[in-house]
PDB file of N, H, CA, C and O in Angstrom:
ATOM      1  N   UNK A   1       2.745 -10.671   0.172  1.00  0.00           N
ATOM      2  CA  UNK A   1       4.118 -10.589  -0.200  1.00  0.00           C
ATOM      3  C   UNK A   1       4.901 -10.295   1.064  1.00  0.00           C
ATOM      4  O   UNK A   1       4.517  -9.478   1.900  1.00  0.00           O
ATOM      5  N   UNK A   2       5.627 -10.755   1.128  1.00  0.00           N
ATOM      6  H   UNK A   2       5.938 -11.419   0.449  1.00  0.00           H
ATOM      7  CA  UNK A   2       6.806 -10.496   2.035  1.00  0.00           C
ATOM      8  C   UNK A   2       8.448  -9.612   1.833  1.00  0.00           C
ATOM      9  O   UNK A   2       9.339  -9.943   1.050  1.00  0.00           O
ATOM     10  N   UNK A   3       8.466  -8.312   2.904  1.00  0.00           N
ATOM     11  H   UNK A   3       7.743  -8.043   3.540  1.00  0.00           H
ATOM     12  CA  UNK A   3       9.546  -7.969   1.976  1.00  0.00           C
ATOM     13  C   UNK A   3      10.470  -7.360   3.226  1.00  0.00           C
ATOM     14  O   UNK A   3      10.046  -6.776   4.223  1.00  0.00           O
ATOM     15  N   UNK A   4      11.918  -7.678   2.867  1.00  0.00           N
ATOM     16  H   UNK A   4      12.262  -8.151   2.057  1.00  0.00           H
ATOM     17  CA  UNK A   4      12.977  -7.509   3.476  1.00  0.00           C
ATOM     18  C   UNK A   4      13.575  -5.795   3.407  1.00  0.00           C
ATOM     19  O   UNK A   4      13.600  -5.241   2.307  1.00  0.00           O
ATOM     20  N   UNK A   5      13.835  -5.375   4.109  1.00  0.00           N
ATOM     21  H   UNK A   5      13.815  -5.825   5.002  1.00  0.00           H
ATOM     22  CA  UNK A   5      14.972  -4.373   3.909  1.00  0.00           C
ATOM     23  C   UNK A   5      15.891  -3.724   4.656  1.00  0.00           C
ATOM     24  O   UNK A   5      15.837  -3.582   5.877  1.00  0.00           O
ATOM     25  N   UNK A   6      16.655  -3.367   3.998  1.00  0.00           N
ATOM     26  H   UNK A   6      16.699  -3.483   3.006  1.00  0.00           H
ATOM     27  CA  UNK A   6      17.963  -2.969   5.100  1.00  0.00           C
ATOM     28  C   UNK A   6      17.520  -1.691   6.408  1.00  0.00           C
ATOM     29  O   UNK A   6      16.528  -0.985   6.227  1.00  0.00           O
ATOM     30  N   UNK A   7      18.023  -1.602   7.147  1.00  0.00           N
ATOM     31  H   UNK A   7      18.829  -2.176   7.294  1.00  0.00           H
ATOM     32  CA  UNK A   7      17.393  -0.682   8.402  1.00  0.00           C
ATOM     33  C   UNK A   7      17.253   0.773   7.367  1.00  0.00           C
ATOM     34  O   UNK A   7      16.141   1.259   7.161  1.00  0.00           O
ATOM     35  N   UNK A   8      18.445   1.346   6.796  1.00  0.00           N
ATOM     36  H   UNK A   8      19.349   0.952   6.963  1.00  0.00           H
ATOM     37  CA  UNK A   8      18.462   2.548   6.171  1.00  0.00           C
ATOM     38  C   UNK A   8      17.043   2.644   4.712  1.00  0.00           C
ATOM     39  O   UNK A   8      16.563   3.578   4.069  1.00  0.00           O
ATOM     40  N   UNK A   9      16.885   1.572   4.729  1.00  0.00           N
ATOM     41  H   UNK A   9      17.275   0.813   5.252  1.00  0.00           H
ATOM     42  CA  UNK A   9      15.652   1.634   4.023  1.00  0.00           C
ATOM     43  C   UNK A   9      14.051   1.576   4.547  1.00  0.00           C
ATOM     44  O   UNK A   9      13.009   2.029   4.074  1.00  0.00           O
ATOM     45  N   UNK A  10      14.486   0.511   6.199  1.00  0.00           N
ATOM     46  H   UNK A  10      15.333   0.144   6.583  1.00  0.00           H
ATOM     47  CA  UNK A  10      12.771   0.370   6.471  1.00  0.00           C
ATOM     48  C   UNK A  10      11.912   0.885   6.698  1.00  0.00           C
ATOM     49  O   UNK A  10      10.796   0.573   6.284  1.00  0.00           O
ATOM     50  N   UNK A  11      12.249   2.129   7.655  1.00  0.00           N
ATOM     51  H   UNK A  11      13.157   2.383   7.991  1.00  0.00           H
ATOM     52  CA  UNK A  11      11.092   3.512   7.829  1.00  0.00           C
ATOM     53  C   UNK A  11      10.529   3.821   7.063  1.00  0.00           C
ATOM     54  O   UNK A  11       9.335   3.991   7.310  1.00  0.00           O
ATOM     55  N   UNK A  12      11.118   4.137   5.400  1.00  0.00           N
ATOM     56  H   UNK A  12      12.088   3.998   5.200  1.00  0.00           H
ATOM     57  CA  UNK A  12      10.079   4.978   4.412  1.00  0.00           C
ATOM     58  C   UNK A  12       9.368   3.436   3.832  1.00  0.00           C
ATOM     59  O   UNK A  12       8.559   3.541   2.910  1.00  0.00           O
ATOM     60  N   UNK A  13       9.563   2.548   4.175  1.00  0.00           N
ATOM     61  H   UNK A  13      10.220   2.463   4.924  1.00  0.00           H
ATOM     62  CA  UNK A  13       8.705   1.560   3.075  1.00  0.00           C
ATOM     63  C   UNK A  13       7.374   1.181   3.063  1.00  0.00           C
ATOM     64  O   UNK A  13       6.725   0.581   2.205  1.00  0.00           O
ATOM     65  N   UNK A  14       6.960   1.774   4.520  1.00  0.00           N
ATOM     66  H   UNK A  14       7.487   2.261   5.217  1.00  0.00           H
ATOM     67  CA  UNK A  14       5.371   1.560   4.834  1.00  0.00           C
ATOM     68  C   UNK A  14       5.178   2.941   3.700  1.00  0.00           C
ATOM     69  O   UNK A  14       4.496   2.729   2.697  1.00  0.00           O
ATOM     70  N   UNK A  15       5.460   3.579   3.792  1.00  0.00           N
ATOM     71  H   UNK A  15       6.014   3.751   4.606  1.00  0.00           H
ATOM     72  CA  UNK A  15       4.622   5.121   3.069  1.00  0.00           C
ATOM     73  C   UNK A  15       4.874   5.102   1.731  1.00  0.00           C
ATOM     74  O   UNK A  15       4.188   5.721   0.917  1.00  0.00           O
ATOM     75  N   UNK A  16       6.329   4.065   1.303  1.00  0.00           N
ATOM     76  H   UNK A  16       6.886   3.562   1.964  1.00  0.00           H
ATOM     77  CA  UNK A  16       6.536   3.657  -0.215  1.00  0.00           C
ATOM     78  C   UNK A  16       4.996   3.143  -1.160  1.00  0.00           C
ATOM     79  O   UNK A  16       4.217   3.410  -2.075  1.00  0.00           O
ATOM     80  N   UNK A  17       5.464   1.962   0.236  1.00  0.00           N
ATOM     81  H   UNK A  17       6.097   1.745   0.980  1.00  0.00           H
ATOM     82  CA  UNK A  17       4.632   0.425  -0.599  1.00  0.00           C
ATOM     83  C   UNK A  17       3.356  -0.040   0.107  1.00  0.00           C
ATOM     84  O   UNK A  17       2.495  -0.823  -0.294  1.00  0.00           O
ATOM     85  N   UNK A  18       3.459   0.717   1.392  1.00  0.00           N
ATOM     86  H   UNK A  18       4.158   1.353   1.717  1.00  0.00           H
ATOM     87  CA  UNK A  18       2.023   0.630   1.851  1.00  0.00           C
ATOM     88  C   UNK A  18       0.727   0.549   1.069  1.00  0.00           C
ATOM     89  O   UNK A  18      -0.008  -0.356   0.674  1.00  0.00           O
ATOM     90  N   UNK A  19       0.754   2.083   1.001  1.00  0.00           N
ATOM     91  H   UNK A  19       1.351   2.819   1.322  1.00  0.00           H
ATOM     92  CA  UNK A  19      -0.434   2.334  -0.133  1.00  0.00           C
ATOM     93  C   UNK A  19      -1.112   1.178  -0.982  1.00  0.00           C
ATOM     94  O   UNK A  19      -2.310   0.937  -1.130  1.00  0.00           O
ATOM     95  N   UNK A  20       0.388   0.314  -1.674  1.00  0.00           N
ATOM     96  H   UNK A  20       1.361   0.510  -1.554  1.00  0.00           H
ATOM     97  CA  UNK A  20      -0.420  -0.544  -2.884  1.00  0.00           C
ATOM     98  C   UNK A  20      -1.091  -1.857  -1.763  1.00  0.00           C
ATOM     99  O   UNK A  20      -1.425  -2.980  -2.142  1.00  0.00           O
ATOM    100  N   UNK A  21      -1.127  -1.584  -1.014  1.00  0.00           N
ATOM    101  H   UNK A  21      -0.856  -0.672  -0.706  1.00  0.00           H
ATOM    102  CA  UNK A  21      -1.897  -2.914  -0.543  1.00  0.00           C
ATOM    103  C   UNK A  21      -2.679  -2.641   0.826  1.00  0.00           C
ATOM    104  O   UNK A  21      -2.426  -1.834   1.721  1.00  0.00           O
ATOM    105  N   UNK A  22      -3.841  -3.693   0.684  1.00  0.00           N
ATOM    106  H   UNK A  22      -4.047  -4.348  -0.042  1.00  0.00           H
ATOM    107  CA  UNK A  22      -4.936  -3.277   1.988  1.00  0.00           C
ATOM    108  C   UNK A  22      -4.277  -3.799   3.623  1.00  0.00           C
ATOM    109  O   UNK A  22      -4.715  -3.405   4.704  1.00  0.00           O
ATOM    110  N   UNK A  23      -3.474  -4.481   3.480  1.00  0.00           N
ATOM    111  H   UNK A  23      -3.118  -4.801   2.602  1.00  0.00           H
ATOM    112  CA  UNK A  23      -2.776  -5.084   4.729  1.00  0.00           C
ATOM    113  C   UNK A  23      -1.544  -4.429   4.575  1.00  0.00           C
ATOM    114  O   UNK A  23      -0.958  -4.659   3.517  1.00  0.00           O
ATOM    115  N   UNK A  24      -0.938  -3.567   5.484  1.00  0.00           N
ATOM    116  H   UNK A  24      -1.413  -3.380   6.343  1.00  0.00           H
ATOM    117  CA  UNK A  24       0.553  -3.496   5.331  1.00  0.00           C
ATOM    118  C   UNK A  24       1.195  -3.189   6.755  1.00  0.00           C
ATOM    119  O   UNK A  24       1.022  -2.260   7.544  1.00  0.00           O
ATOM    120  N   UNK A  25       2.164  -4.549   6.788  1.00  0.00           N
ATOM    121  H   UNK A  25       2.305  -5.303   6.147  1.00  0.00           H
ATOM    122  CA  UNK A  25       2.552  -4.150   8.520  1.00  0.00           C
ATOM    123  C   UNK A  25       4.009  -5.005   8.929  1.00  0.00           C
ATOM    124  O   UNK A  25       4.449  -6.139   8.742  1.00  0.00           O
ATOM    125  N   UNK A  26       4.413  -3.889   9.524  1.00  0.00           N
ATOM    126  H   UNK A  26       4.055  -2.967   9.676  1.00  0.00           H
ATOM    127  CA  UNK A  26       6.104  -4.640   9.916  1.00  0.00           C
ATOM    128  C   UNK A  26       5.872  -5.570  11.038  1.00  0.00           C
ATOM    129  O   UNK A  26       5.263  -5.305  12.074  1.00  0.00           O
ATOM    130  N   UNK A  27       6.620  -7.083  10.602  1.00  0.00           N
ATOM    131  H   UNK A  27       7.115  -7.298   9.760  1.00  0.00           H
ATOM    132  CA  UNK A  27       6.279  -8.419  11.387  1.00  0.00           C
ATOM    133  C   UNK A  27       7.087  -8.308  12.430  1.00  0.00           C
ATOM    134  O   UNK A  27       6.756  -8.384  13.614  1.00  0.00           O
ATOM    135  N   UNK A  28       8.548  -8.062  11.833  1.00  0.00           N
ATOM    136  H   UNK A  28       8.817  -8.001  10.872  1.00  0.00           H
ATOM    137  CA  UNK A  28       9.462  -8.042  13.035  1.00  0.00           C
ATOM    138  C   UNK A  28      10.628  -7.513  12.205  1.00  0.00           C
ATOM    139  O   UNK A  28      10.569  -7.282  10.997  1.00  0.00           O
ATOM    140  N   UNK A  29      11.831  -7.328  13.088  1.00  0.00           N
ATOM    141  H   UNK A  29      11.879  -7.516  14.069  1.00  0.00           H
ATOM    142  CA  UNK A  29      12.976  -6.882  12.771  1.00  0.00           C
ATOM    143  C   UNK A  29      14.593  -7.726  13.901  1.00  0.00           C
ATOM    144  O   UNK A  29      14.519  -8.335  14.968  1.00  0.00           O
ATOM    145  N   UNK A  30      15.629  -7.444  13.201  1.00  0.00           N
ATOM    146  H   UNK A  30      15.689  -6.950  12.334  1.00  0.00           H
ATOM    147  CA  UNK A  30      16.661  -7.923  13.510  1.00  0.00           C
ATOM    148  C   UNK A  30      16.757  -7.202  14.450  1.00  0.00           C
ATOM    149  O   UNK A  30      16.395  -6.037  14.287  1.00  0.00           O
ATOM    150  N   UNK A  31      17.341  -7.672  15.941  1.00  0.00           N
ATOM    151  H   UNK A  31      17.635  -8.618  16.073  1.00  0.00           H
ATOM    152  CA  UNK A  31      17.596  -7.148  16.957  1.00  0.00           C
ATOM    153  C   UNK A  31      19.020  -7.355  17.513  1.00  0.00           C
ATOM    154  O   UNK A  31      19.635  -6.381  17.946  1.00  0.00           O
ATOM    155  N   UNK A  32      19.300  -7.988  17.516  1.00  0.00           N
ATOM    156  H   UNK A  32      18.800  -8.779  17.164  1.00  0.00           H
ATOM    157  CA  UNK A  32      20.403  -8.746  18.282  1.00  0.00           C
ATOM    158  C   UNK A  32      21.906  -7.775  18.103  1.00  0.00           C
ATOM    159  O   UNK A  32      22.381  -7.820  16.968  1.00  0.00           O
ATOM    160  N   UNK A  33      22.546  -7.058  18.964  1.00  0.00           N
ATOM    161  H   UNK A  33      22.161  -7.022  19.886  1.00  0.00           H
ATOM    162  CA  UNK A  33      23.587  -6.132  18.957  1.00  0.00           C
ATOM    163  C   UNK A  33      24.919  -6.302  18.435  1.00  0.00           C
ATOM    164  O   UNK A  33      25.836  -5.482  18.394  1.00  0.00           O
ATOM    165  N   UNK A  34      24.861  -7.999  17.877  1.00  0.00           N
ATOM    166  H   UNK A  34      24.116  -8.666  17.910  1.00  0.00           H
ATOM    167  CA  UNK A  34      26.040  -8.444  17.393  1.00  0.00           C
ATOM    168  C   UNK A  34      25.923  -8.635  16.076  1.00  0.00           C
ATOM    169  O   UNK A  34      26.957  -8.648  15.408  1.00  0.00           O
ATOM    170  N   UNK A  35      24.316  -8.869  15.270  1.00  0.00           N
ATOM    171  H   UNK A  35      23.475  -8.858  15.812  1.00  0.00           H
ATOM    172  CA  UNK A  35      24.314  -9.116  13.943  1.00  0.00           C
ATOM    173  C   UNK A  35      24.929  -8.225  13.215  1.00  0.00           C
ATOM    174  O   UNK A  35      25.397  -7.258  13.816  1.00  0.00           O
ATOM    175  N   UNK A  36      25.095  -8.308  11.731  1.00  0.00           N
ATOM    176  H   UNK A  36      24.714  -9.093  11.243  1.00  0.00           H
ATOM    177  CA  UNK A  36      25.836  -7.665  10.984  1.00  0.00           C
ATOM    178  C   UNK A  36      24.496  -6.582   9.938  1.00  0.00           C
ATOM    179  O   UNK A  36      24.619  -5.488   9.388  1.00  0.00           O
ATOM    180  N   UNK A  37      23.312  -7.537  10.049  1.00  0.00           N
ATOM    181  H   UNK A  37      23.213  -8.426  10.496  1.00  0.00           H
ATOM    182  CA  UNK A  37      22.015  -7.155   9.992  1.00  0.00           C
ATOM    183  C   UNK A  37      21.076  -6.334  10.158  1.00  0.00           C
ATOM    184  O   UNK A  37      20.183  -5.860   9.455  1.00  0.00           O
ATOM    185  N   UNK A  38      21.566  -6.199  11.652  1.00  0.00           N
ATOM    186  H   UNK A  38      22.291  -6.584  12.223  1.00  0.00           H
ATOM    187  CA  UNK A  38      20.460  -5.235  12.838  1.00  0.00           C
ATOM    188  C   UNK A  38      20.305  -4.023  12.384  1.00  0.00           C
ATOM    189  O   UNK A  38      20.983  -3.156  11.831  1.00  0.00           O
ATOM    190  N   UNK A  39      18.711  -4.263  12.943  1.00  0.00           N
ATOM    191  H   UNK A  39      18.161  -4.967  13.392  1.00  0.00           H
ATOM    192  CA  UNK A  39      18.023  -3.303  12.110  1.00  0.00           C
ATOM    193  C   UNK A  39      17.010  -3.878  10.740  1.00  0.00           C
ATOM    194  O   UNK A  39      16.042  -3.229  10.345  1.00  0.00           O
ATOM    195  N   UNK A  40      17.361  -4.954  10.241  1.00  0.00           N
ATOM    196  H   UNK A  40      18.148  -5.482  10.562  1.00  0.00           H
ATOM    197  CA  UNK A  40      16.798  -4.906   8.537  1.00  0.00           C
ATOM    198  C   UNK A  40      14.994  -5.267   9.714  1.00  0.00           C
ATOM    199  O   UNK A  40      14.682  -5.655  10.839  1.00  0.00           O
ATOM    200  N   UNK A  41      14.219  -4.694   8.157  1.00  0.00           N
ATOM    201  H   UNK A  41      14.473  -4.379   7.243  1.00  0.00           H
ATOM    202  CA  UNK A  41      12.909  -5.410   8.536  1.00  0.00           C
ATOM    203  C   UNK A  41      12.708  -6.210   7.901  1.00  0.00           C
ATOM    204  O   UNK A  41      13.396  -6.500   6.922  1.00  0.00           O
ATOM    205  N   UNK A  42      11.227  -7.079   8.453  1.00  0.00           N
ATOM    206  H   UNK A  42      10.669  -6.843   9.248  1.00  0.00           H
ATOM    207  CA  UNK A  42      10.660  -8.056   8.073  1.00  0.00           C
ATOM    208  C   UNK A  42       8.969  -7.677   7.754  1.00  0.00           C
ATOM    209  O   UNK A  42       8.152  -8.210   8.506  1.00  0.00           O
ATOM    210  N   UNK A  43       8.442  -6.749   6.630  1.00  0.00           N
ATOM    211  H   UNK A  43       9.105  -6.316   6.019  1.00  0.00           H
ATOM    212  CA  UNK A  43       7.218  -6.115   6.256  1.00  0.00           C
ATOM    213  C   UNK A  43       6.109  -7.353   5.465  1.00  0.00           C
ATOM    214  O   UNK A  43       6.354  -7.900   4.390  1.00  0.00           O
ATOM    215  N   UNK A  44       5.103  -7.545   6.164  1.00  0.00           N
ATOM    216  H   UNK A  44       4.904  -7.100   7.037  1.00  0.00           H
ATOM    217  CA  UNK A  44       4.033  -8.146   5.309  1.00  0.00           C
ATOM    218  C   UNK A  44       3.112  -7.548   4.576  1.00  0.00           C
ATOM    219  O   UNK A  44       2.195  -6.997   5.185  1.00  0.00           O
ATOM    220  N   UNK A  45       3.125  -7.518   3.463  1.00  0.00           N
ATOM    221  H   UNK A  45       3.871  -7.965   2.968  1.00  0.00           H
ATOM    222  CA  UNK A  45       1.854  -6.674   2.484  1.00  0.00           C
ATOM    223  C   UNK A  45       0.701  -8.104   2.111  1.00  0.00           C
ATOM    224  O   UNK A  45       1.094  -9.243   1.858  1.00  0.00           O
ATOM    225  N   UNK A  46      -0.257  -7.813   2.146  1.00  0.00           N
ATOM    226  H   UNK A  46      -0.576  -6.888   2.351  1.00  0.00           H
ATOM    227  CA  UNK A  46      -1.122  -8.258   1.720  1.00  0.00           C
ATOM    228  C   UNK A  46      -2.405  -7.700   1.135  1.00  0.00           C
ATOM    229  O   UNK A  46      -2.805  -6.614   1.555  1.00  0.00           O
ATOM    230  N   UNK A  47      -3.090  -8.358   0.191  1.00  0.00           N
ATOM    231  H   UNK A  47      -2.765  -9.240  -0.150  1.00  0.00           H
ATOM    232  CA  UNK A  47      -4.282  -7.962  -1.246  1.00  0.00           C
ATOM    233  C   UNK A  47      -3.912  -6.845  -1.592  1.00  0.00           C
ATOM    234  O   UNK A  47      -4.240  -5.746  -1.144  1.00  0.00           O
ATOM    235  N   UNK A  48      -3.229  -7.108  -2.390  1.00  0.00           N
ATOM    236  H   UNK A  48      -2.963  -8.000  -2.754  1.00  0.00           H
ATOM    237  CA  UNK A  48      -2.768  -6.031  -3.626  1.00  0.00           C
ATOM    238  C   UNK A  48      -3.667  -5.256  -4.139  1.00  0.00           C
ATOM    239  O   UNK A  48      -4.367  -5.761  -5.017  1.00  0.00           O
ATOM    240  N   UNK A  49      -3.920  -3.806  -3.753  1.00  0.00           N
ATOM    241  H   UNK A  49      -3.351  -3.396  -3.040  1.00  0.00           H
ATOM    242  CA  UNK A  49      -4.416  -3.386  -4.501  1.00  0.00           C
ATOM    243  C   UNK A  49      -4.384  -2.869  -6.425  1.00  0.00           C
ATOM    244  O   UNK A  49      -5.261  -2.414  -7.159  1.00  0.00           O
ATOM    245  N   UNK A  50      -3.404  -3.109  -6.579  1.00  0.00           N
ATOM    246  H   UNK A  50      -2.691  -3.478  -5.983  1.00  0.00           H
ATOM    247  CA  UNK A  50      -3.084  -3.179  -8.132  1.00  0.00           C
ATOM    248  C   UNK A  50      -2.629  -4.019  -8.671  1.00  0.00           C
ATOM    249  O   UNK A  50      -2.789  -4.947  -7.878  1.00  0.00           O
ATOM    250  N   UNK A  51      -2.107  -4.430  -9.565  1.00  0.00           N
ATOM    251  H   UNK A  51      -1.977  -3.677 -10.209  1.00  0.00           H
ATOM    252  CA  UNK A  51      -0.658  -5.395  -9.887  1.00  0.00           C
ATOM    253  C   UNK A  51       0.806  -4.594 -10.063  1.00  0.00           C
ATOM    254  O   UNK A  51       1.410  -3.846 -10.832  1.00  0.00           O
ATOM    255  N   UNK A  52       0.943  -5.359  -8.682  1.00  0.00           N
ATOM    256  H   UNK A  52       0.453  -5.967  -8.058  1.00  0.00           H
ATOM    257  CA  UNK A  52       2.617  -4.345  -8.636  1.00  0.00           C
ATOM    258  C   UNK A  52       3.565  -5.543  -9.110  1.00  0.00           C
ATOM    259  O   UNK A  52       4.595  -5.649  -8.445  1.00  0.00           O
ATOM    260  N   UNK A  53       3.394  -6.433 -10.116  1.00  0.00           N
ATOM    261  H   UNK A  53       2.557  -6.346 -10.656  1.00  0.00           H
ATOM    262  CA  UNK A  53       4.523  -7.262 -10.685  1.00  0.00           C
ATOM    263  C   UNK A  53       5.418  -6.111 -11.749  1.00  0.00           C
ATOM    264  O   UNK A  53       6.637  -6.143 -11.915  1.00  0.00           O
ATOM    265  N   UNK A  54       4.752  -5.421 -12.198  1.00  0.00           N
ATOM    266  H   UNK A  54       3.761  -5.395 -12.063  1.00  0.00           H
ATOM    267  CA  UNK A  54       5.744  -4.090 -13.133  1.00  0.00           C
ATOM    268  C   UNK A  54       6.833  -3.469 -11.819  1.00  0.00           C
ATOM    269  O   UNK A  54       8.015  -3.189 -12.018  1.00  0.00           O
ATOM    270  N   UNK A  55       6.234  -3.359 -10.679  1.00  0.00           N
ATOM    271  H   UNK A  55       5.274  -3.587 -10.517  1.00  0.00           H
ATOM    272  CA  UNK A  55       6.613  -2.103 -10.196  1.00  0.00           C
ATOM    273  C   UNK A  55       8.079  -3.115  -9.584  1.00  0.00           C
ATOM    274  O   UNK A  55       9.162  -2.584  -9.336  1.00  0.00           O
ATOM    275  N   UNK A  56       7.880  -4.258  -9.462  1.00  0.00           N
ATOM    276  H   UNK A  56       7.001  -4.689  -9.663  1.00  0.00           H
ATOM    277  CA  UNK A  56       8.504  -5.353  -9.091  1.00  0.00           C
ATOM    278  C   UNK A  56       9.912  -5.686  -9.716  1.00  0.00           C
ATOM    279  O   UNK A  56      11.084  -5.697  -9.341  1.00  0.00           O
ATOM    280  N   UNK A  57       9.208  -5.946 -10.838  1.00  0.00           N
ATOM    281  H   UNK A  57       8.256  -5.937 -11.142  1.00  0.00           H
ATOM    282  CA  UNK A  57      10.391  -5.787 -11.840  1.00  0.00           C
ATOM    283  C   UNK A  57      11.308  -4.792 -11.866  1.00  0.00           C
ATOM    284  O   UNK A  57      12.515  -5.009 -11.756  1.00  0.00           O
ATOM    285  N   UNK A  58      10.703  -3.423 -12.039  1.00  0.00           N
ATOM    286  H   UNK A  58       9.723  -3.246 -12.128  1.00  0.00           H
ATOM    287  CA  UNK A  58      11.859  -2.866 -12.523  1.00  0.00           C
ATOM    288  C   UNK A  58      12.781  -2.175 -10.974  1.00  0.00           C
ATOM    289  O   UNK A  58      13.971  -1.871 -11.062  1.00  0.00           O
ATOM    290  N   UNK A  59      12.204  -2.062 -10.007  1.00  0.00           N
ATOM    291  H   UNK A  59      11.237  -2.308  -9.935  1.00  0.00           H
ATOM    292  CA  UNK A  59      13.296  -2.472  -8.979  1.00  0.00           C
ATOM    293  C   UNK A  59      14.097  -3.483  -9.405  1.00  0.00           C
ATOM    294  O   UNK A  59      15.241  -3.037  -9.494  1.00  0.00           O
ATOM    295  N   UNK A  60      14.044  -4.744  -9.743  1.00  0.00           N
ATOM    296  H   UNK A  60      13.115  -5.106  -9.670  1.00  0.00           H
ATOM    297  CA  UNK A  60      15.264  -5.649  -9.535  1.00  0.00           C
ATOM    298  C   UNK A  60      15.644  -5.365 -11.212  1.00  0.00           C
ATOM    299  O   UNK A  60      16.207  -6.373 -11.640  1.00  0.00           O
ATOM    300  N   UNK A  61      15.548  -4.605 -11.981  1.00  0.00           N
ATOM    301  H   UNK A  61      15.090  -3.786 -11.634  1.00  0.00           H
ATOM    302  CA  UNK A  61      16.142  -4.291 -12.966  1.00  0.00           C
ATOM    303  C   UNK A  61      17.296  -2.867 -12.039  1.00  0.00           C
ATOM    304  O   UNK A  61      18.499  -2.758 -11.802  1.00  0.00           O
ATOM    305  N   UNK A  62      16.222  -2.139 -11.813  1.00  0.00           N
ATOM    306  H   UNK A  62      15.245  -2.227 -12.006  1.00  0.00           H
ATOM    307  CA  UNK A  62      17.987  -0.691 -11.149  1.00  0.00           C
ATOM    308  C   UNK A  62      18.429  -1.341  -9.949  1.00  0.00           C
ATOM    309  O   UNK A  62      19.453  -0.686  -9.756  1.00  0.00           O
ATOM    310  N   UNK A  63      18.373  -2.313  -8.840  1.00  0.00           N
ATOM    311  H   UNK A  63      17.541  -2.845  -8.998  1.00  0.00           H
ATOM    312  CA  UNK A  63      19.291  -2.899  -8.403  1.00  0.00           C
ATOM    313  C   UNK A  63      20.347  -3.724  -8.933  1.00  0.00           C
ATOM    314  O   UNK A  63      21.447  -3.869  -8.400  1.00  0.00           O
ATOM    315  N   UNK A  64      19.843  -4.426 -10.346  1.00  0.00           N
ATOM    316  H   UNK A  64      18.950  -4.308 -10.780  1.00  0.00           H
ATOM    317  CA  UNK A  64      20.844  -5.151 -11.197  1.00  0.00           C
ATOM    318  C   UNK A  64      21.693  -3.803 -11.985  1.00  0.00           C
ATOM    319  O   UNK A  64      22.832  -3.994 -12.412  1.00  0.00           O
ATOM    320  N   UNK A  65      21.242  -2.892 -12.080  1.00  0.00           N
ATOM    321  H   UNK A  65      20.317  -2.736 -11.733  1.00  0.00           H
ATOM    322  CA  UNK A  65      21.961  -1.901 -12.988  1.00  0.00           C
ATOM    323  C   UNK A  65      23.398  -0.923 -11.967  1.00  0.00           C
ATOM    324  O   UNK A  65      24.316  -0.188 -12.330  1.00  0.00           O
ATOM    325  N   UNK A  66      22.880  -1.477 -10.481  1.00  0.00           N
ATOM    326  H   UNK A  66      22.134  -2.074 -10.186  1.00  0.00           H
ATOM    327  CA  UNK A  66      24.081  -0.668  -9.787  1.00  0.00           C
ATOM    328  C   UNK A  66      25.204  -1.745  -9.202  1.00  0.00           C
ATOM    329  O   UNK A  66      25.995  -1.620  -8.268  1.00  0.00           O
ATOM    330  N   UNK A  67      25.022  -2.597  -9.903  1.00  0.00           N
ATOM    331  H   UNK A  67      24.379  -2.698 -10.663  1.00  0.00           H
ATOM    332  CA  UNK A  67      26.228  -3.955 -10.034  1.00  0.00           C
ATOM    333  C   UNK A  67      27.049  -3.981 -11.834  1.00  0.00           C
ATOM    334  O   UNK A  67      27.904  -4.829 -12.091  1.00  0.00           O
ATOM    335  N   UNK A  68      26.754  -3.294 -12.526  1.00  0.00           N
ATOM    336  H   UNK A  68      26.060  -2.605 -12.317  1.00  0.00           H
ATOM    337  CA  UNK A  68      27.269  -2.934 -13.645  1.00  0.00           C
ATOM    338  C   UNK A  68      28.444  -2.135 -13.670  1.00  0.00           C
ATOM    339  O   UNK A  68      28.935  -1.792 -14.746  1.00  0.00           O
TER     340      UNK A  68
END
């Protein structure tokens, strides 16, 4: 899986979402001093150790719930 996040989010996401998987490692990140971006990461997880399609979901359920 591949997963994006904003800079104010990327530090804790290895220690989030690490865990659920045997590969977990930041590919790269936005650099450039003019983006509007800089900062977001670019995290690869790979072999799931569980099925995180639940855990999946309901993130994009309370991100849809703080657009309400």
């Amino acid at each position: 899986m591949i997963r994006i996040k904003e800079a104010s989010e990327a530090g804790k996401e290895l220690k989030e979402s690490g865990s659920f998987f045997e590969i977990a490692t930041l590919k790269d990140s936005i650099t450039n001093p003019y983006a509007r971006e800089r900062g977001t990461a670019i995290f690869s997880l790979m072999e799931a150790k569980v099925n995180i399609n639940k855990r999946i979901q309901d993130e994009i359920i309370e991100v849809k719930n703080e657009w309400k």
